[in-house]
C-alpha positions in Angstrom: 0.0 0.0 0.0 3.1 2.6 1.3 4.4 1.9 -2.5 1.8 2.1 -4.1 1.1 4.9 -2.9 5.0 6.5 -3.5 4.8 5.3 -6.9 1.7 7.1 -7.6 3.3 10.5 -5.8 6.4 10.0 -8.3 4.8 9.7 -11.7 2.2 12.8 -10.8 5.4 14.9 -10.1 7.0 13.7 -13.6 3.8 14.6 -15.2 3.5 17.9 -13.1 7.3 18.9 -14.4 6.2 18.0 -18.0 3.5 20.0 -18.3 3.9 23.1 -16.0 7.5 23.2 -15.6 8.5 25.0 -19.4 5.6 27.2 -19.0 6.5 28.3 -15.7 9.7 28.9 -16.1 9.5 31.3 -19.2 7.4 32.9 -16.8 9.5 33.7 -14.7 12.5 34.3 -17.9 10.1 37.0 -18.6 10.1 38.7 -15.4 13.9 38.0 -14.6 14.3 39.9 -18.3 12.3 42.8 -17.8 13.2 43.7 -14.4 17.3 43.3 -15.7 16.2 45.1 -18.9 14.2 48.0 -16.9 17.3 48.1 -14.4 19.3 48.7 -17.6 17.4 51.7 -18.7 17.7 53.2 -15.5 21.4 53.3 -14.9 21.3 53.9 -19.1 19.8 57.3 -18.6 22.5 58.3 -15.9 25.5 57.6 -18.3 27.2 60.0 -20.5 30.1 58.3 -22.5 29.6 55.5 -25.0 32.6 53.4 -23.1 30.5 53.6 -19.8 27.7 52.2 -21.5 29.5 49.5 -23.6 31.3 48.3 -20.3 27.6 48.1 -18.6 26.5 46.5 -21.4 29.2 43.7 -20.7 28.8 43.4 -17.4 24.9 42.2 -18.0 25.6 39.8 -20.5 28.4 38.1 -18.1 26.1 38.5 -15.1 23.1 37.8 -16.4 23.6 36.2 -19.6 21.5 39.1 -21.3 22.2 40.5 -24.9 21.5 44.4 -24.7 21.4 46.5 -27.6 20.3 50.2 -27.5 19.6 50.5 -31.4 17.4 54.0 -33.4 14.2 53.1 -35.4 16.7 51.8 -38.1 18.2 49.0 -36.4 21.7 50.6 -36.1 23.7 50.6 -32.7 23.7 54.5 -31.2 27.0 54.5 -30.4 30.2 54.0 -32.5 30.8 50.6 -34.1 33.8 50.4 -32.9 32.6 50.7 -29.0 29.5 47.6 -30.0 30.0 44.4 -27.8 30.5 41.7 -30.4 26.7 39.7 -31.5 26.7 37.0 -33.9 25.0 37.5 -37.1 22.0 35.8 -36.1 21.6 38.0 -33.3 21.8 41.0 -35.1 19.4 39.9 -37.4 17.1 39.3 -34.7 17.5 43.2 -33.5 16.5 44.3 -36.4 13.1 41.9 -37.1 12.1 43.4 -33.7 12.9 46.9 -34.1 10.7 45.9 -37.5 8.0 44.3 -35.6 8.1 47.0 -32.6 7.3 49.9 -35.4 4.3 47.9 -37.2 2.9 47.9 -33.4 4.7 50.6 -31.0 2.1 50.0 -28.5 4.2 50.1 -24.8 6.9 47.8 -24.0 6.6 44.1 -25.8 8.0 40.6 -25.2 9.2 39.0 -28.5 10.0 35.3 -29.0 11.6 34.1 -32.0 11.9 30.1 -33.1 15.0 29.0 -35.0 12.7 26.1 -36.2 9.1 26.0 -35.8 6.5 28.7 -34.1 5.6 26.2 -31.3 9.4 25.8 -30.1 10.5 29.4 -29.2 14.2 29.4 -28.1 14.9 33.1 -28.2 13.2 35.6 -25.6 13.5 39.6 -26.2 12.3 42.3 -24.4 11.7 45.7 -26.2 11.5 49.3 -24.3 12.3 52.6 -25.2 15.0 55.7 -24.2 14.6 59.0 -24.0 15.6 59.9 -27.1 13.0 57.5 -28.7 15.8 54.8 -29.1 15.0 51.0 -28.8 16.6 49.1 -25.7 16.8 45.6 -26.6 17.0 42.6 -24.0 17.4 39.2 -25.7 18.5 36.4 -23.8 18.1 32.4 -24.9 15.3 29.9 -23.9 17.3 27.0 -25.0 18.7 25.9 -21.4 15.5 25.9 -20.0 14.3 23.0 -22.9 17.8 21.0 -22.3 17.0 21.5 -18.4 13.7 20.4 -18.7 14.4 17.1 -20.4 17.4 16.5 -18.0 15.1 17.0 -15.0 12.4 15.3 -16.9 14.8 12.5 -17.5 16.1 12.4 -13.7 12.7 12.0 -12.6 12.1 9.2 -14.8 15.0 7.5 -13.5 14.4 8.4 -9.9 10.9 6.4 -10.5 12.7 3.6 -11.6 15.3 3.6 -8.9 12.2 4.1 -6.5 10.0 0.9 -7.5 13.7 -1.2 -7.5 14.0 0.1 -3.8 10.4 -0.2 -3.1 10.3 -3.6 -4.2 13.3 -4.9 -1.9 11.8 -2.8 1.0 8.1 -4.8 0.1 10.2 -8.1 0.0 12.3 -7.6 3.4 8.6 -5.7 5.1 7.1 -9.3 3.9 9.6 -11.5 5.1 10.2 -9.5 8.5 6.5 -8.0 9.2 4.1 -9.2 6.7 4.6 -13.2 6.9 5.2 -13.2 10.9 1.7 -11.2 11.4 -0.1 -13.4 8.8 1.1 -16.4 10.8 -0.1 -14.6 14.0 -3.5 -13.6 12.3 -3.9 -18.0 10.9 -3.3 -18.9 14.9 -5.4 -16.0 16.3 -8.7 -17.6 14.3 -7.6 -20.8 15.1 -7.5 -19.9 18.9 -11.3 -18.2 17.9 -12.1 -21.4 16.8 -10.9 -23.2 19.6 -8.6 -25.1 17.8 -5.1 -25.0 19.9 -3.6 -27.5 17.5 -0.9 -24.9 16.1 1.3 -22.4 18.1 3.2 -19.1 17.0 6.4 -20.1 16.2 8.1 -16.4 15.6 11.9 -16.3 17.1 11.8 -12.7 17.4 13.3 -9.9 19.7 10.8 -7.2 18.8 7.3 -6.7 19.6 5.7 -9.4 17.0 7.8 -11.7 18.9 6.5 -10.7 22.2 3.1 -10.9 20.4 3.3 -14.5 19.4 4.6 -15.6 22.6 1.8 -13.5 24.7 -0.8 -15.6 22.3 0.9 -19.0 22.7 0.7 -18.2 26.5 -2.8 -16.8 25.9 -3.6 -19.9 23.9 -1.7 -22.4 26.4 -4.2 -20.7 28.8 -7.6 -21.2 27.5 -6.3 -24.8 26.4 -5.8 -25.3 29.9 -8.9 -23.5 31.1 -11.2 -25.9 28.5 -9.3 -29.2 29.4 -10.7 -28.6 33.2 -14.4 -27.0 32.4 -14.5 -30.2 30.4 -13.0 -32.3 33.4 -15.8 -30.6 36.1 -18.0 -31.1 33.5 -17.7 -35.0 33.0 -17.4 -35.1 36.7 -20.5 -33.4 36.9 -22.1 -35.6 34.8 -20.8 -38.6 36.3 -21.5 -37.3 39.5 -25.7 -37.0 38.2 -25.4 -40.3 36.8 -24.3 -41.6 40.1 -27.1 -39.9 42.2 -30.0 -40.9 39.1 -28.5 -44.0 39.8 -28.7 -44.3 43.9 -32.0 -42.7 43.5 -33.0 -45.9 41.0 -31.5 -48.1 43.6 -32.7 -46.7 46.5 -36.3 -47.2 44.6 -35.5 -50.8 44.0 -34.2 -51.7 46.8 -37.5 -50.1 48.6 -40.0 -52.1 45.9 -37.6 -55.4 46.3 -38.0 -55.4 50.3 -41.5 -54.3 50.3 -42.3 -57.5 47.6 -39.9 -60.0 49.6 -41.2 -59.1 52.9 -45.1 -59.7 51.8 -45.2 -63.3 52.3 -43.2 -63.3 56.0 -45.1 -60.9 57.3 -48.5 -62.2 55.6 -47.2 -66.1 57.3 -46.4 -63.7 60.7 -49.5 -62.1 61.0 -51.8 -65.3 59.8 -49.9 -67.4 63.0 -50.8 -64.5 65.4 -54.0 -64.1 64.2 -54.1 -68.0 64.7 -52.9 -68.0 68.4 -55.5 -64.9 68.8 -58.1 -67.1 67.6 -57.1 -69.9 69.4 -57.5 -72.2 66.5 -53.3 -72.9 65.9 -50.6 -74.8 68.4 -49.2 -71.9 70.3 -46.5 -73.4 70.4 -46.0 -74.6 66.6 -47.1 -71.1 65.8 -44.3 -69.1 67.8 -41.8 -71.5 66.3 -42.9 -70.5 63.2 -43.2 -66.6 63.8 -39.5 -67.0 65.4 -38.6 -68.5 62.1 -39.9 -66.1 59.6 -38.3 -63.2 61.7 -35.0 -64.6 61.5 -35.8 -64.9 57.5 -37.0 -61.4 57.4 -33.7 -59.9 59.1 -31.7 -62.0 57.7 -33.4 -60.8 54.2 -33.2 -57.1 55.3 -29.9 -57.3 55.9 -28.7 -59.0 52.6 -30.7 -56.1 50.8 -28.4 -53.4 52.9 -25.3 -55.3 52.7 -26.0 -55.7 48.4 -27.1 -52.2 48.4 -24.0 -50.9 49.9 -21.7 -53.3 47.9 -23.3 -51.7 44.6 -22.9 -48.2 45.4 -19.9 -48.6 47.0 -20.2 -47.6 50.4 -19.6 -51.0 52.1 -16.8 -50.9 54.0 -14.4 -53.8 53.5 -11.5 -54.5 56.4 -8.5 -55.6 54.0 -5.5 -57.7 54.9 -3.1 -60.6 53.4 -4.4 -64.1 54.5 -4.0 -67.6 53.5 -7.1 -68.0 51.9 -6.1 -72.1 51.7 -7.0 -72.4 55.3 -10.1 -69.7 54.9 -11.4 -72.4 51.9 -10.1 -75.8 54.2 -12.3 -74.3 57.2 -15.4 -73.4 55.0 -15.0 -76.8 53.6 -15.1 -78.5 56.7 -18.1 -76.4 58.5 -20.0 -77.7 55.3 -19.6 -81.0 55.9 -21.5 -80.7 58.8 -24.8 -79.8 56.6 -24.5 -83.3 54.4 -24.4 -86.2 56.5 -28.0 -86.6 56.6 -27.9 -86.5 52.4 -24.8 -88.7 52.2 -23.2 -85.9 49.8 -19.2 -86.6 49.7 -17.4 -83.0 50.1 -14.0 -83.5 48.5 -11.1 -80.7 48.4 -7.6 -79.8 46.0 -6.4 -77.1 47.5 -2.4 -76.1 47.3 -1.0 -74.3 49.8 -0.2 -70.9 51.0 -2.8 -68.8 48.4 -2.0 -65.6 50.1 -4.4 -62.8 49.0 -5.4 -59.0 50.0 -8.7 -59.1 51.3 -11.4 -58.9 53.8 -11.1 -62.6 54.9 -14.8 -62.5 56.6 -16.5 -61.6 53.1 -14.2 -64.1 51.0 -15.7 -66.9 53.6 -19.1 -65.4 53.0 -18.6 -66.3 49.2 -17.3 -69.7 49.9 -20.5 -70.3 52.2 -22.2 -69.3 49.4 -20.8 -71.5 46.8 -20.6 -74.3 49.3 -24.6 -73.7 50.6 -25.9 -73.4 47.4 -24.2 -76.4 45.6 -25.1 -78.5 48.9 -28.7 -77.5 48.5 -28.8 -78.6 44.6 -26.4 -81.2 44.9 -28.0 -84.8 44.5 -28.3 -87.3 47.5 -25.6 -89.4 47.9 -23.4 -87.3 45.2 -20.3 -85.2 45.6 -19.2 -82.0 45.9 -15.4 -80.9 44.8 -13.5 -77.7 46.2 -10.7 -76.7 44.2 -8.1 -73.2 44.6 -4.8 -73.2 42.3 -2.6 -70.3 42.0 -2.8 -69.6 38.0 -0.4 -66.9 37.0 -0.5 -63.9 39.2 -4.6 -64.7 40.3 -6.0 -67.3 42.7 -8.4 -69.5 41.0 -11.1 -71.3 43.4 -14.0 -73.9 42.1 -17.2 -75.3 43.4 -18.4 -78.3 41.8 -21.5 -80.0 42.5 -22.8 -83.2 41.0 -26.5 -82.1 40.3 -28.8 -81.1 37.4 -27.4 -78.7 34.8 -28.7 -74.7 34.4 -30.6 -74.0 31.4 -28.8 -71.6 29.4 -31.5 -68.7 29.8 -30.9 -69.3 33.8 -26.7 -68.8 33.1 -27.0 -65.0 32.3 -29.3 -64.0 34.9 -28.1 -66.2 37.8 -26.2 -63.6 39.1 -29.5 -60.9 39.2 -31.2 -59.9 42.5 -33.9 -62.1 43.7 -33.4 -64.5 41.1 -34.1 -68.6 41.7 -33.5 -71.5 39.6 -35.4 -73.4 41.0 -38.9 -71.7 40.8 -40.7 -74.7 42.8 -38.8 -73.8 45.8 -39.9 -71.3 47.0 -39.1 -71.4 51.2 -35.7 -72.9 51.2 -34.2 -70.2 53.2 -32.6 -68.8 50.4 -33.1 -65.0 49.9 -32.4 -64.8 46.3 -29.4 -62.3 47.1 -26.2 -64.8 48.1 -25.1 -64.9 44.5 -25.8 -61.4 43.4 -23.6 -60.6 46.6 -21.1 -63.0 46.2 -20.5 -61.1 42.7 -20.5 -57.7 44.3 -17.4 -59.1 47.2 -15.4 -60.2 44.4 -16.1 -57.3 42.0 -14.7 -55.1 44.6 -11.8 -57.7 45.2 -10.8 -57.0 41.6 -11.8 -60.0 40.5 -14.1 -62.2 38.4 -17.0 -64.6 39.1 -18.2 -67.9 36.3 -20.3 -70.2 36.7 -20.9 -73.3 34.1 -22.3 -76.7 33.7 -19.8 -80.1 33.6 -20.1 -83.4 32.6 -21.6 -84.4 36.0 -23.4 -81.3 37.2 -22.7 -77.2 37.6 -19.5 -75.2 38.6 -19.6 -72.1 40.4 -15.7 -70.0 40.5 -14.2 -67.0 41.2 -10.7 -65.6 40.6 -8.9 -62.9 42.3 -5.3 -61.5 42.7 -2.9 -63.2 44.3 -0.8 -60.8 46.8 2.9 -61.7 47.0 3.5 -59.4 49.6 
């Protein structure tokens, strides 16, 4: 733009001097030779030899570069030939076309321009006045410098244009190398940054101000980076943090419609008994037993729920510590045996030693009694029940195996749900519905995995957890 702008100034100037420059300055010829030609006449009419006024006449043509001649209404010089400064022909001839022209018109003093060529290219300037004595004074001076000067300047200026769009051309290439490029790179990052986009950065090694620019937008950039990285942080914790309570508040909801459907039929069998002793129709006795019964079912029901409850939202507190689970699983095993004498069911156990783990050691035994409880009650009379734990890898793996009937396939996914029974027929086995949803929760938080699965001879239940070398 700055060029343009210069180059634009520079050719106006060239065609400024090119037209007004001639005409002004025979303007000013003119004036310069009438005021040099009137000064002449005055100190003219104050001398009185012909030598004074031949050596005056000298001194204006060296000072001023003026011809005078002081002629009569015939052309000839006033004074003696011999005291005439010496004019070429040419000029002389000139003298007398204007004391010619000056007599055909003697109107007042006259300018006078004669061309050696044409009438449109005057090179010769002469100003006529008169004496006292009616004589002509003649100033003639040349207008041929001034066309010479004209075209010189005329021709400077053309080459000072040229010189100028060279220079402005280098100054545009260095001003886009060292200002333009830099602030374009700037200006590319700056919508970027608008954008949110903080993929690119200013990379402007600079000492100056666009180098303190670029790094203050890197910085600013680095900023608002950092800024969005953590709104977007709070804001996934916020939304985890809503998911979480949408999802206490759904299991809050169940676990109020589970304990209010599960509790029905105790305190429906509770409340028929009492009603029964009331009425005197039942065995008082028989009928306490009974009521004793179905309140231990009910707490022990009510307390599964809150234990589950806390185990899925995780606020159930677990006491951790390395054990030996082998002796946790070889004590289980043997307070099971206890429950299978009167069914003749064969409890058999492969167990290596010293499977130490980190863990709450009372929960881990509430999953074997799980394991062990549940395959006891579907295991078949007379049959057999296997317990095995094997370190495999960096895990502990431990197996229930009961002889028994298999688990449909539609049963295998949702064993491990809430309230959910195999066996539909049995309905008051003393089983709450919850040990294996429970069992999965203890392990889940354990870090581990459960399976279950059906064998040649009957179902396998298993877990797997890490084993703790230290």
């Amino acid at each position: 733009m700055t060029s343009s702008i210069f180059l634009g100034i520079t050719i106006f100037n060239v065609l400024l001097q090119w037209l007004f420059f001639e005409g002004y300055y025979n303007h000013q010829k003119k004036n310069s030779l009438e005021k040099q030609v009137q000064s002449f006449k005055s100190e003219y009419e104050d001398q009185y030899t012909d030598i004074d006024l031949m050596q005056m006449m000298r001194e204006y043509q060296q000072k001023y570069s003026i011809t005078i001649a002081v002629v009569d209404k015939n052309g000839s010089y006033t004074m003696p030939s011999t005291q005439v400064p010496r004019v070429d022909n040419e000029r002389l001839q000139l003298i007398r076309n204007i004391v010619i022209w000056f007599q055909d018109d003697p109107v007042g003093n006259r300018f006078i321009k004669e061309s050696k060529e044409s009438k449109y290219e005057l090179n010769t300037l002469a100003y006529v006045t008169t004496g006292e004595n009616d004589e002509y004074i003649i100033g003639i001076t040349s207008l041929e410098q001034v066309n010479e000067a004209s075209g010189i300047s005329l021709q400077l200026n053309l080459y000072f244009a040229i010189i100028s769009v060279v220079i402005l051309t280098v100054i545009s290439v260095l001003y886009s190398n060292t200002i333009s490029k830099p602030l374009i790179k700037i200006n590319r990052v700056a919508k970027k940054i608008a954008k949110l986009d903080f993929s690119e950065k200013c990379v402007v090694e600079r000492n100056d101000e666009i180098g303190s620019l670029s790094e203050s937008i890197n910085i600013m950039s680095n900023n608002l980076e950092e800024a969005l990285m953590s709104l977007r942080r709070a804001n996934v914790k916020l939304k985890e943090d809503i998911e979480k309570e949408r999802q206490l508040e759904k299991m809050r909801k169940e676990f109020i419609a589970d304990v209010s459907h599960e509790l029905k039929t105790p305190i429906a069998l509770i409340k028929g008994y009492a009603e029964g002793i009331q009425d005197d129709v039942l065995d008082k006795e028989e009928a306490v037993k009974i009521i004793i019964d179905e309140s231990d079912k009910m707490t022990k029901l009510v307390m599964d729920m809150i234990n589950l409850s806390q185990l899925e939202n995780g606020t159930f507190k677990m006491k951790k510590e390395r054990f030996n689970l082998s002796q946790t699983i070889k004590a289980v095993a043997d307070k099971s045996k206890a429950l299978c004498y009167d069914r003749k069911i064969t409890v058999k156990e492969k167990i290596d030693e010293n499977l130490y783990v980190y863990g709450d050691n009372v929960r881990l035994e509430q999953v074997l009694l799980n394991y062990l409880s549940n395959g006891i009650r579907h295991c078949y009379d007379e049959g057999e029940i296997i317990v095995t734990a094997t370190r495999k890898d960096n895990d502990v793996l431990v197996e229930v195996e009961n002889t028994g009937n298999h688990i449909d396939d539609s049963d295998i996914e949702k064993i491990w749900e809430k309230f959910y029974k195999v066996d539909k027929g049995r309905k008051r086995d003393g089983s709450t519905g919850l040990g294996l949803s429970i069992t999965k929760n203890i392990i889940n938080v354990h870090g581990g995995n459960v399976a279950v699965e059906n064998t040649e001879k009957g179902v396998k239940f298993s877990f797997i957890i890490p084993y703790s070398n230290k």
